[in-house]
N, C-alpha and C positions, 0 to 999 in steps of 0.2 A: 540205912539208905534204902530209897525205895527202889522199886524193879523200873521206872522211866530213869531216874536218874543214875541208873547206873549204864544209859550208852549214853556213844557220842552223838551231838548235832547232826540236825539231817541237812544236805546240801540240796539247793534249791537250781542249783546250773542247768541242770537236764530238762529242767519243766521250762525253764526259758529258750534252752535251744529248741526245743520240740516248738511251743508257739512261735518262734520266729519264723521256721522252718514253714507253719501252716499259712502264716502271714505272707510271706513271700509266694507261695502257692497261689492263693485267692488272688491277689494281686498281678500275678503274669497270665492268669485266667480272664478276668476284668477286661485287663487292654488286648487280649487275642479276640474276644468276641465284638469290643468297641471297633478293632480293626476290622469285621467282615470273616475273619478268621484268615487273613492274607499272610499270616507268619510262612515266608517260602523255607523246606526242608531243604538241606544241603541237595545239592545237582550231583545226581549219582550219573555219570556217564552209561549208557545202556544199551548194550551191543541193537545195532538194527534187526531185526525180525527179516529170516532166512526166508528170501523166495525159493518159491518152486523152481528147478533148473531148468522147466522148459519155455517160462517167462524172462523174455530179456529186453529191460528198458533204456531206451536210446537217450541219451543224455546230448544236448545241444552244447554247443561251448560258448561261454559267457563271455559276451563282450564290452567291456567298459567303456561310460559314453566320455567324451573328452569336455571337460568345462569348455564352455563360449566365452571368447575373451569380446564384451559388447563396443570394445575401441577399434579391435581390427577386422572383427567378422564382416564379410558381406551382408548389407540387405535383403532377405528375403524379399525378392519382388511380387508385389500384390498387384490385382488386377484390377486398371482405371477402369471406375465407374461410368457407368455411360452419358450420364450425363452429367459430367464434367464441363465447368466454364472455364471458359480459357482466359489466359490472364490478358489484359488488354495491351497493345503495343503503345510502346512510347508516343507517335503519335496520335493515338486516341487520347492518351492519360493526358498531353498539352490541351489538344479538344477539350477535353470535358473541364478541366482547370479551367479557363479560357484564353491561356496564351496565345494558344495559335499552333498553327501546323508544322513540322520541320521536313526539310529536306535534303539530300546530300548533293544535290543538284538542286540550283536555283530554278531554271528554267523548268524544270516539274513542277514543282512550289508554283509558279506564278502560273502555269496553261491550267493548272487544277482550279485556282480563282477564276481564271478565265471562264472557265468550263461553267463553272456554277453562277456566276453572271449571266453568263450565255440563258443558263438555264431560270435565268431570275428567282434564283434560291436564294434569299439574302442570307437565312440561318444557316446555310453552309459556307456562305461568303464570309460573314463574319467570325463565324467558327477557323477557320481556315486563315485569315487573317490573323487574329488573337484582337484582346480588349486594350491591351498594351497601348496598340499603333492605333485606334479607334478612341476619337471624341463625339460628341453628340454631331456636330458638323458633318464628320464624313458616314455616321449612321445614317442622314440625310438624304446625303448625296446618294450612297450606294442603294435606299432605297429609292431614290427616283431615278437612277439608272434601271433597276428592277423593274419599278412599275411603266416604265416605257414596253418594253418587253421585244426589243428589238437592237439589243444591246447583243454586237457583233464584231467579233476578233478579225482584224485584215487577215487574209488570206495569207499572203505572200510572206508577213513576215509580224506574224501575232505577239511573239516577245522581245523583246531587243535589250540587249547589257548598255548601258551608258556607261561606266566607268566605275573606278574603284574609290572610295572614298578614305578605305584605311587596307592596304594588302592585306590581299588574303583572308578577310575580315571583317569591312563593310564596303557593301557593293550595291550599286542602282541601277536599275531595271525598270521596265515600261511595258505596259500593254498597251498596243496600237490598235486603236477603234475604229471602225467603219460603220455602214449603215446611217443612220442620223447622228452620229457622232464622228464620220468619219473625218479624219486626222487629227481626232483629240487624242491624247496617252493619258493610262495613269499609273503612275509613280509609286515605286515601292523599294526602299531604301532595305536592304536584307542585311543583319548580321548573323554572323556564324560561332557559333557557339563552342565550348570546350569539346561536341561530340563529333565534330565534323559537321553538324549538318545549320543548314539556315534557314532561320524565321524572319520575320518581318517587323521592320523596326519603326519606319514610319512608314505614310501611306498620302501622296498628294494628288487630290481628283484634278479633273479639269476644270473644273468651273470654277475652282477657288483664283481669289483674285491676286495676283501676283506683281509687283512691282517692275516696270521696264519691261524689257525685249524676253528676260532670262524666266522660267520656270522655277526654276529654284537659283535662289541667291548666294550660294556659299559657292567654296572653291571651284567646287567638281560642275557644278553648276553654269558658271562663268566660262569656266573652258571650254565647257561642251557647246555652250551657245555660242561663244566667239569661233571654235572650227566649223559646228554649221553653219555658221552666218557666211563664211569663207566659201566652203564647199557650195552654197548656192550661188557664189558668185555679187551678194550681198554686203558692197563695201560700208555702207552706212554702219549695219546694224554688227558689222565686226568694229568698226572703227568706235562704236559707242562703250564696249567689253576694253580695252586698253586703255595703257597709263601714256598719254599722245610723248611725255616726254620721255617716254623710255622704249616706247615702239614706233618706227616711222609710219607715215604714211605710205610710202612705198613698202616697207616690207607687209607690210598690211596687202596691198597690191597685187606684191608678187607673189603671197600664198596665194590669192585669188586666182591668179595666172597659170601656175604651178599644178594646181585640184584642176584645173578645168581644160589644160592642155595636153595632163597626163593620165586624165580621165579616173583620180583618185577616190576615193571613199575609206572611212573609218571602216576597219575590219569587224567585224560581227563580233566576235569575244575578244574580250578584256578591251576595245578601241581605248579606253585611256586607261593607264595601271599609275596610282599614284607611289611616288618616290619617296615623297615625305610629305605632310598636311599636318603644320601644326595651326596656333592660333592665329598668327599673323601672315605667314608665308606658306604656299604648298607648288609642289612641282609634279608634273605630270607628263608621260612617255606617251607619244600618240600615233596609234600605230595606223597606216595607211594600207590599203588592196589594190590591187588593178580592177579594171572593169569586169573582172573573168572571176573575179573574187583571189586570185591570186597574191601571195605576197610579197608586198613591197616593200615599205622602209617606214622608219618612224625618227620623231622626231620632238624637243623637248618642251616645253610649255611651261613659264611661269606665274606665278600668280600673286601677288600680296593684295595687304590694306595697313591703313596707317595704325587704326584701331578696330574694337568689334563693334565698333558704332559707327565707322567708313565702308563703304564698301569694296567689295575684290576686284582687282584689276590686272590684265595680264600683262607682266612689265615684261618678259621676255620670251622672245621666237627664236630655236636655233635650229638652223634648217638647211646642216651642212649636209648630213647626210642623206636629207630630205632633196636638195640640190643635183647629190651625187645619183640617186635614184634616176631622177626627173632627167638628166643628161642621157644617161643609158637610155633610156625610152625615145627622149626627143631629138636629141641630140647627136646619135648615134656614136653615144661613148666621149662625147667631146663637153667635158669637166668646165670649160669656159663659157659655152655656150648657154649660158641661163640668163634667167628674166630680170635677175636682181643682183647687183653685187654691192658689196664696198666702197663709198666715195672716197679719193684720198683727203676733203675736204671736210669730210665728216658725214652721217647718219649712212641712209640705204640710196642707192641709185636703179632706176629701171631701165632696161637696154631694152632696144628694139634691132635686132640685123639685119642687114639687107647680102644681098649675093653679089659677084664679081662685077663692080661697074654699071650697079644698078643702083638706083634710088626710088624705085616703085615699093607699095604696099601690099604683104601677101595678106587674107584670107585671117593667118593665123596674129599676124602683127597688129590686123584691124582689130579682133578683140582683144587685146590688150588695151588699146589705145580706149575703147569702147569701157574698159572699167577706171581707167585713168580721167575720162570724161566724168563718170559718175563722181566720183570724187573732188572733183574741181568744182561742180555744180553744187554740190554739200555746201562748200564755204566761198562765196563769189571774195573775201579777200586774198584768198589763196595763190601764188603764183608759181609757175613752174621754168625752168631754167629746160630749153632743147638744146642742144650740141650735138651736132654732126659731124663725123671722123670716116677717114678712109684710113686705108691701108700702104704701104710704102711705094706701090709700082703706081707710077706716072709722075707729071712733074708736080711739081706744087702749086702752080697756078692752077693744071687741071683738076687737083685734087681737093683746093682751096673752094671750086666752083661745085665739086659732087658733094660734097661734106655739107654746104650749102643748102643745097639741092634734094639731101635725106632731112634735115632738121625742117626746109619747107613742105616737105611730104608729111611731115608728121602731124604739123602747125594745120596746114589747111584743110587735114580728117578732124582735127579739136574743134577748128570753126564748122566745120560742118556737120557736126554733133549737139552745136548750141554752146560749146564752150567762148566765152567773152575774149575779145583778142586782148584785150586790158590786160589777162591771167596769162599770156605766154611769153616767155622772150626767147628768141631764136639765135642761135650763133653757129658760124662755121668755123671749126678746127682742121680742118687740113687731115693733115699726116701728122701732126706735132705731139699729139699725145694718145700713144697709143696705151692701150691697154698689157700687151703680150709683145713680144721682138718678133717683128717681121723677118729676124735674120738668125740663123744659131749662132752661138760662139763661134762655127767656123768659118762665119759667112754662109753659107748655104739658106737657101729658100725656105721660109721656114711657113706653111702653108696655113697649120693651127692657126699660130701668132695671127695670120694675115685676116683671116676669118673672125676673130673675135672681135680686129679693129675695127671691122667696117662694119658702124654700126651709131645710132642715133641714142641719146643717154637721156632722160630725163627725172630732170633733180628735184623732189620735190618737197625737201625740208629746205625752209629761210629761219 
């Protein structure tokens, strides 16, 4: 046996663990230097560095800031820029739209138009207005109002309310012109909007051409011109506004009588407030003043049409409380004492009284009789029924002869007014039908009563 084979195998373990060993080495080498050399050493905690005892640092206390919660926090307020535009008001924002102006008062709304008329600015007129209520016609018209340049607001009373057309909601209004236009209006129909305030809904000049007596044709329209027609004393042009078989002639009359002897007028705000305005029927509250502008009493007005192709007529006057007024003033509290009442034969009758044993004509009983004239003149077929009545003291013979004597008092101012004797017939009633008891329940003198009978009646529905 030779000297190698007589040991054992050499083992080869240790030469592999050594190169492992050096392999792992180079390799945590590698990626320390690929890092930058950032490998961090464990964090040895290292006491601080001992100051000198005669340096000592004042430490502040730290205070934690609180998160902003950005739902509840206040806004920091920043400082408005200087020149900041302001946002524009509702009525400019209509302006410039072209709707037109609003106001919470009408009467501003309309003296602001005015104004800018006045001023013959059409582009504020227009503006102010809105393109709504405006057709090429009344661009027309308002500029040759304009270019006159003498276009002027009456003094005395530059805006005036006509009435309501829907409560609280549409309402008409007028500017009253003077100067070369003076006593033309114009027309400005306002509704009021969900904000309170009102614009202009239509707009009617003067110079547009209008059918009949009325300005405008619809309800509000009709009524207003049949109580002016009234108030001037103008039976024609009231008697043209009604439905003849649902309103008399005499009550036609007696408002005439009534406005002119109680020295009446439409009050300045709201004069008519509508009750209800639908398509065929509306009703309207008309409110009267005294001469002092005071307030008086109102009374109701109705209106229909058959269809929207007939026109409006005013079928009913009710004019109790309008009556009740009119006593108190003229009458001094005495309820019987009016121009007009109830026939028991049917329609309206007109009284004329006289005083104790008298058959003379006062002053105030001539004008009555003076618009009772006018109206017999209107239609020469027309005739009238006089009746002359006393009161219970004297005999009947004497009283058969005054009774007489008051209906020819009446009869011979008609003829001498021009009224045709053909239109009157005269009769004397005595004592026989009185109006009121000359006597109370218990006998006793009954004064009232005695006063309303003596009095001349004329009938003037056949």
């Amino acid at each position: 046996m030779s000297t190698y084979d007589s040991y054992e195998p050499r083992s080869n373990f240790g030469l592999f663990v050594f190169l492992a060993f050096i392999a792992a080495a180079l390799i945590g080498a590698g990626a320390y230097f690929m890092q930058g050399g950032s490998e961090e050493e464990p964090s040895v905690e290292k006491p601080a560095p001992e100051l000198p005892k005669e340096v000592v640092v004042k430490q502040e206390p730290v205070v934690k800031a609180e998160p902003i919660d950005p739902f509840n926090s206040d806004p920091v307020p920043q400082p408005e820029p200087k020149d900041t535009v302001k946002d524009p008001t509702p009525e400019q924002m209509l302006i410039d739209a072209g709707l037109g102006a609003a106001e919470l008062d009408p009467e501003t709304l309309l003296k602001k138009i005015g104004k800018a008329l006045e001023d013959s600015d059409l582009k504020q007129t227009t503006a102010l207005i809105g393109q709504k209520a405006l057709d090429e016609s009344h661009l027309k018209g308002l500029q040759a109002l304009a270019e006159k340049g003498d276009f002027r607001l009456s003094a005395m009373d530059p805006v005036i309310e006509i009435g309501e057309l829907e409560a609280n909601r549409k309402s008409r209004w007028a500017l009253n012109m003077q100067g070369s236009q003076k006593g033309a209006r114009i027309y400005f129909d306002l509704l009021r909007g969900d904000t309170g305030k009102w614009g202009v809904d239509k707009i009617k000049l003067p110079d547009e051409d209008v059918p009949g007596r009325a300005v405008f044709i619809d309800s509000l329209g009709i009524t207003d011109a049949f109580l002016q027609a009234a108030l001037d004393q103008n039976f024609d042009d009231a008697k043209s506004f009604v439905d003849s078989g649902k309103v008399s002639d005499a009550k036609i009359a007696g408002l005439c009588i009534i406005f002119e002897e109680a020295k009446y007028q439409l009050r300045e705000q709201k004069p008519l407030r509508a009750m209800f305005n639908k398509d065929l029927t509306a009703g309207f509250v008309a409110h009267v003043e005294d001469e002092t502008g005071g307030k008086a009493s109102d009374f109701g007005v109705n209106v229909q049409r058959v269809s929207a192709a007939h026109p409006w007529r005013v079928t009913e006057v009710n004019l109790d409380s309008l009556l009740a007024d009119y006593a108190n003033r003229v009458a001094g509290g005495d309820v019987h004492f009016t121009p007009i009442v109830k026939n028991p034969a049917g329609g309206d009758t007109l009284i004329l009284y006289f005083g104790f044993d008298e058959d003379g004509l006062t002053p105030r009983t001539q004008r009555q009789l003076d618009i009772v004239a006018g109206l017999l003149k209107i239609d020469p077929n027309k005739k009238l029924t006089l009746s002359g009545h006393t009161d219970a003291l004297g005999t009947d013979e004497y009283n058969d002869d005054l009774s007489g004597k008051r209906a020819g008092a009446v009869e011979k101012y008609l003829l001498g007014v021009g009224v045709p004797e053909a239109q009157i017939i005269a009769l004397a009633e005595g004592e026989a039908k009185p109006r009121l008891p000359n006597a109370t329940v218990d006998g006793e003198d009954n004064p009232a009563g005695r006063r309303a009978n003596r009095r001349t009646e004329i009938y003037l529905d056949f």
